[in-house]
C-alpha positions in Angstrom: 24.5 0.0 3.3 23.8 2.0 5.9 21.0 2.2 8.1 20.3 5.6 7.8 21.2 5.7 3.9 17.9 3.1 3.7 15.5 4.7 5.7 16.7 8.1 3.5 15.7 6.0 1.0 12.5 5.2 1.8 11.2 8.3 3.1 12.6 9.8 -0.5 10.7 7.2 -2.3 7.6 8.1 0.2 7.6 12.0 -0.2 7.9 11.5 -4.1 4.9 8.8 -3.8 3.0 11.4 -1.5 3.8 14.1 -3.9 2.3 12.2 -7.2 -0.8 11.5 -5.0 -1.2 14.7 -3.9 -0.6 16.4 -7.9 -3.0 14.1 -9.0 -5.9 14.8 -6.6 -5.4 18.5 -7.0 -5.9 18.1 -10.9 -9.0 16.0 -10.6 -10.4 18.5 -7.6 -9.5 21.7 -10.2 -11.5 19.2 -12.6 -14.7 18.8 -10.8 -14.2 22.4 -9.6 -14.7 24.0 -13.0 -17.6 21.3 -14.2 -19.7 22.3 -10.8 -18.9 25.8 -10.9 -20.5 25.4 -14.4 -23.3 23.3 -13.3 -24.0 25.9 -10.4 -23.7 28.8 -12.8 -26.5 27.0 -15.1 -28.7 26.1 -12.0 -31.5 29.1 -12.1 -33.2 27.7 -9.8 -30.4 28.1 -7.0 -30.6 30.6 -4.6 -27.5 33.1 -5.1 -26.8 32.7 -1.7 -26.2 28.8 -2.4 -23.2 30.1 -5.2 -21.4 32.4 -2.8 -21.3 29.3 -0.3 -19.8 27.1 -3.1 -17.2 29.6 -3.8 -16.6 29.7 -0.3 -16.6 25.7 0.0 -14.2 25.8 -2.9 -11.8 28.1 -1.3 -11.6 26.7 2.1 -10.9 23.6 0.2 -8.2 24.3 -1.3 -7.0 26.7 1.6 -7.1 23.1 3.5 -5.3 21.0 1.0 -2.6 23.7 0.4 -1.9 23.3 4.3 -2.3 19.8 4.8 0.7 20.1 1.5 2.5 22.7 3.9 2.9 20.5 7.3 3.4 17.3 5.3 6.4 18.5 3.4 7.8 20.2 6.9 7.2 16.6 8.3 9.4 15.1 5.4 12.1 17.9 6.3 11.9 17.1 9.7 12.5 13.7 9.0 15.2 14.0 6.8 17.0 17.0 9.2 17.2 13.7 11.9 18.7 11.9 9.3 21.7 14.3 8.7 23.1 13.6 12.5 
């Protein structure tokens, strides 16, 4: 087998282990999202500034996940672009 047919290989095997890691944290961070946002919702005695920053925790969080997502996937293309030499 080729050299570059194995380390294809491996990076596939890598991106699709990345990409079950990554599904999975996303579902249990929507998880938690929606039992704090309840939790928040119920706190009276919070300030209502303290829910506009927790919206705006929540969305820079996910703004930050989606592009950590977006330059690891342009990594994997990279990677695999070299490959196709």
């Amino acid at each position: 087998m080729n050299q570059k047919e194995v380390l294809k290989q491996m990076i596939d095997f890598n991106q699709t282990t990345f990409n079950n890691a990554y599904n999975a944290m996303v579902l249990l961070h929507d998880q938690l999202e929606d039992i704090t946002k309840t939790a928040v919702s119920q706190a009276s005695w919070m300030p209502p500034e303290s829910h506009t920053t927790y919206t705006d925790l929540t969305k820079a969080f996910k703004t930050g996940r989606d592009n950590f997502k977006k330059y690891i996937d342009e990594s994997y293309k990279k990677a695999e672009e070299y490959l196709t030499f």
